[in-house]
N, C-alpha and C positions, 0 to 999 in steps of 0.2 A: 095511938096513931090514927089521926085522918085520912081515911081515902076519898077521894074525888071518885065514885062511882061513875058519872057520867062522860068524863074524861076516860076512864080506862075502858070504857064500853067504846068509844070513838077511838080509841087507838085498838081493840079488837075487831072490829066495823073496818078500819083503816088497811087492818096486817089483811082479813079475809079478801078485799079487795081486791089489793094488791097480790096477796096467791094467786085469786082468780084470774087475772090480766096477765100474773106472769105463768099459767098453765096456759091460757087461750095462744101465749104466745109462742109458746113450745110447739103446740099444737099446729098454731101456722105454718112454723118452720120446719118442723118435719111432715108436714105435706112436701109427697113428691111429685103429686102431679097436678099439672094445671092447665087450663083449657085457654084457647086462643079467644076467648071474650073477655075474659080475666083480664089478658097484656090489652086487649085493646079498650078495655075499660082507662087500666093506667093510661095510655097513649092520649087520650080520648082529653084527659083532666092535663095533659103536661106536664105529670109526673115525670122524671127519670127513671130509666128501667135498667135496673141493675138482678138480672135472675140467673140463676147458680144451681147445677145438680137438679134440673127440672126435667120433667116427662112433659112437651108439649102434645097433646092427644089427639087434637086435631087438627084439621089446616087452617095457618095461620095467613089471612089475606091484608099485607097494612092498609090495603085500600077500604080497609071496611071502617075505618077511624071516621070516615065519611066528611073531611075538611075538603072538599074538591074546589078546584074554582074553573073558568071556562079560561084557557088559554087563546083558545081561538075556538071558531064557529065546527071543528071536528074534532077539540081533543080537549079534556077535563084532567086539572094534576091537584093531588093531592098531597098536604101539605102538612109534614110531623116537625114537631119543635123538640122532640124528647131528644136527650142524647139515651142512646138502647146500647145495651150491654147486656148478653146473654154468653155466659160461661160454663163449659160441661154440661150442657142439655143436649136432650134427645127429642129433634122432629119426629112425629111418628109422621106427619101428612105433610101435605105439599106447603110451600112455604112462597108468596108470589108478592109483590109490589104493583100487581095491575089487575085491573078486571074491566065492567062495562058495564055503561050506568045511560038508560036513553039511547042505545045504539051507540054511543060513543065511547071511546076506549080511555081511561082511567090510567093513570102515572104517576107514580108520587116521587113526590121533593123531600130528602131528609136535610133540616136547616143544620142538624149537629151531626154527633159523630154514632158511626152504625157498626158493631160489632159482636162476630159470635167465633168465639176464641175456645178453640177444642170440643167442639159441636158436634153433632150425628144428625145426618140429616137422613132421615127414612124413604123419604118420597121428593119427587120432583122438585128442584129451587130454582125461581124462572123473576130474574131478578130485571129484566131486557127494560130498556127505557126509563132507567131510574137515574135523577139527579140525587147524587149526596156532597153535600158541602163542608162535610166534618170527613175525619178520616174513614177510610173503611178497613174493616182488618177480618179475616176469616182463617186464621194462622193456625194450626193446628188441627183442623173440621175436615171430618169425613161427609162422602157425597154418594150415595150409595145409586142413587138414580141422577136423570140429567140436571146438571148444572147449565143455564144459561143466563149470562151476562152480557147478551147484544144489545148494540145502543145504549150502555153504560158510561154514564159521565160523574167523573169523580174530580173534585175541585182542591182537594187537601193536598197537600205537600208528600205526603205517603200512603201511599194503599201497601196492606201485607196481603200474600194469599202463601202464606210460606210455609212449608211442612203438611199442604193438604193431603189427599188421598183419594184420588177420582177413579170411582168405577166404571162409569158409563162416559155419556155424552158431555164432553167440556165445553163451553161454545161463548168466546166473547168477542164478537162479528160488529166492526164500527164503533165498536167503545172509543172512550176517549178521556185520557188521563192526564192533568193539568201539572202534575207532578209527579215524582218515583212511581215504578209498580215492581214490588218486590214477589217474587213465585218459586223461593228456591228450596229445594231439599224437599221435593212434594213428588207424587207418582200419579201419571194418569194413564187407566189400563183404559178408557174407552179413545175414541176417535176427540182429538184435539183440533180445535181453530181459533186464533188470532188472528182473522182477515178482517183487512183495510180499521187496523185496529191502530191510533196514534198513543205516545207516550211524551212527553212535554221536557222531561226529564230520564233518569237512567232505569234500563229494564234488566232484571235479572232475576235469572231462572238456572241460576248454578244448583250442580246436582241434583237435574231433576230427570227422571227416566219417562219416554211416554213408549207405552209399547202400543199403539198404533197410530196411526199418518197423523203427523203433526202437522199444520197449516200454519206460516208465519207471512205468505205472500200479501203484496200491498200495505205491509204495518210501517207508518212510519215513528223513526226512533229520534229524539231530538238531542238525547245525551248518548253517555255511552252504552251499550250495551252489552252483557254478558251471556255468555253460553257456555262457560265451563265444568269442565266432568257432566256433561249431559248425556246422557246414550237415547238414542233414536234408533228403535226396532223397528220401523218400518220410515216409507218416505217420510223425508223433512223441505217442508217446499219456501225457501224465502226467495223466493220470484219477482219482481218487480214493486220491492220493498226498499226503504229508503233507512239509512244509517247513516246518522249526522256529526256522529264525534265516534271515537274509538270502537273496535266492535272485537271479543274475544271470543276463540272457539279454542279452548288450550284443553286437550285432552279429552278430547270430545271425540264420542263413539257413533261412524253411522252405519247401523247394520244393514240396512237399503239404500236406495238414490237418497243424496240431497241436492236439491234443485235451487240454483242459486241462476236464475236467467233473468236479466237486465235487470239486474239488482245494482243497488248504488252504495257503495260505501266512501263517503264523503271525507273518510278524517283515514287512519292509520286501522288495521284490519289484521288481528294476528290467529291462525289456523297453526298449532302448533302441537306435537305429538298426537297429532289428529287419527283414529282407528277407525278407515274406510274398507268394510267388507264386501261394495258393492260398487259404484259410482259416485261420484262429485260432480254434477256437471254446470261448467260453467261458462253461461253463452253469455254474449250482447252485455255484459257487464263491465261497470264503470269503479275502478280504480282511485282515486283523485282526479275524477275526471279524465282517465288514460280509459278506453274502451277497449276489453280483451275480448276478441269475436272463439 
């Protein structure tokens, strides 16, 4: 029998190869931690970021992708094309969308979709002044420190922030959402606010408990909006905030004041098996346009 020596040394050469590539890649994959130069290496090249069961270790700034451009003569926005996708990872450091570059303050635009779906966030998330034009979903994530979302502009058809878990400071102040903003089934033990916050479409925050003063004044709602089975342990203030189609509060718990003064409910308004251990108070408030003093 013939052997072709130099053929079977090339398919041994071949098999050693291919071990080694598929050990390095073992290797890769159960790394569990990874450093915020790493994502922004990907970000950087326009890869897709799809990362799963990660230790991020340090603080992750997407402004450091360093794509800015000058919007005008005081403000530089930064500009990601990835769609990002981060699942069961763990922030240990602060997590931000902004910084300053020349004295001037830095923003970024995400063109696709932003999502971190059952996350831990260790340190500060300071997301204030950010465009995203793909969905944003934060559904399941813990926030162990401040959460802030002021001047948030969201363009997709649906944002989730449903089943979160806020320990400290919530804060999405002037945001502005061009479509649904879903928040239900989530708990916030620090101080909540939604002021002068608009939603384009339907807002709802079923079952969701905030055990201190929840701020809804000035937000205006363009669909309907829901508040069912929510309990509010301390003040709930929608004050001078606007509801444009149907608005529910069925089974809704207020264990302090809820302040409902010159508030407007434009379409049909249902308060029903409602559990008031404190006050309701409602002044200078419009009806279908019928004003109850």
């Amino acid at each position: 029998m013939k052997i072709n020596f130099e053929k079977s040394l090339q398919k041994v050469f071949l098999f050693i190869i291919c071990f080694l590539f598929t050990c390095t890649s073992c290797t890769a994959n159960e790394k569990k931690e990874i450093t915020a130069s790493e994502i922004i290496k990907l970000i950087k090249k326009e890869k897709h970021i799809h990362i799963a069961e990660k230790i991020i270790i340090d603080d992750l700034n997407f402004t450091d992708v360093n794509q800015e451009f000058i919007v005008n003569g005081s403000m530089l926005q930064n500009e990601i094309n990835s769609n990002i996708l981060f699942v069961n990872c763990v922030f240990m450091g602060k997590v931000s969308t902004k910084s300053k570059k020349a004295n001037l303050p830095v923003n970024s635009v995400f063109k696709n979709n932003l999502a971190f779906l059952d996350c831990d966030f260790r340190g500060d998330i300071d997301f204030s002044n950010t465009i995203v034009f793909g969905m944003l979903n934060f559904s399941q994530s813990k926030f162990r420190e401040k959460a802030i979302f002021d001047n948030l502009s969201i363009w997709a058809k649906d944002s989730y922030f449903n089943e979160i878990k806020v320990e400290k400071t919530f804060s999405m102040i002037y945001a502005s959402f061009h479509g649904n903003l879903y928040m239900t089934n989530s708990e916030f033990k620090g101080k909540f606010t939604m002021q002068e916050t608009y939603v384009n479409g339907k807002l709802s925050l079923n079952n969701c408990i905030f055990f201190e003063n929840a701020n809804f004044d000035l937000i205006s709602i363009n669909k309907n909006a829901f508040f069912n089975y929510v309990t509010f342990n301390k003040t709930s203030n929608f004050s001078f905030s606007y509801f444009m189609q149907s608005t529910e509060f069925i089974n809704t718990t207020f264990n302090e004041k809820g302040l409902f003064e010159k508030t407007f409910f434009n379409d049909s308004v249902r308060f029903e098996n409602i559990d008031i251990n404190n006050d309701i108070i409602i002044e200078n408030t419009y009806f279908n346009n019928q004003k109850i003093k």
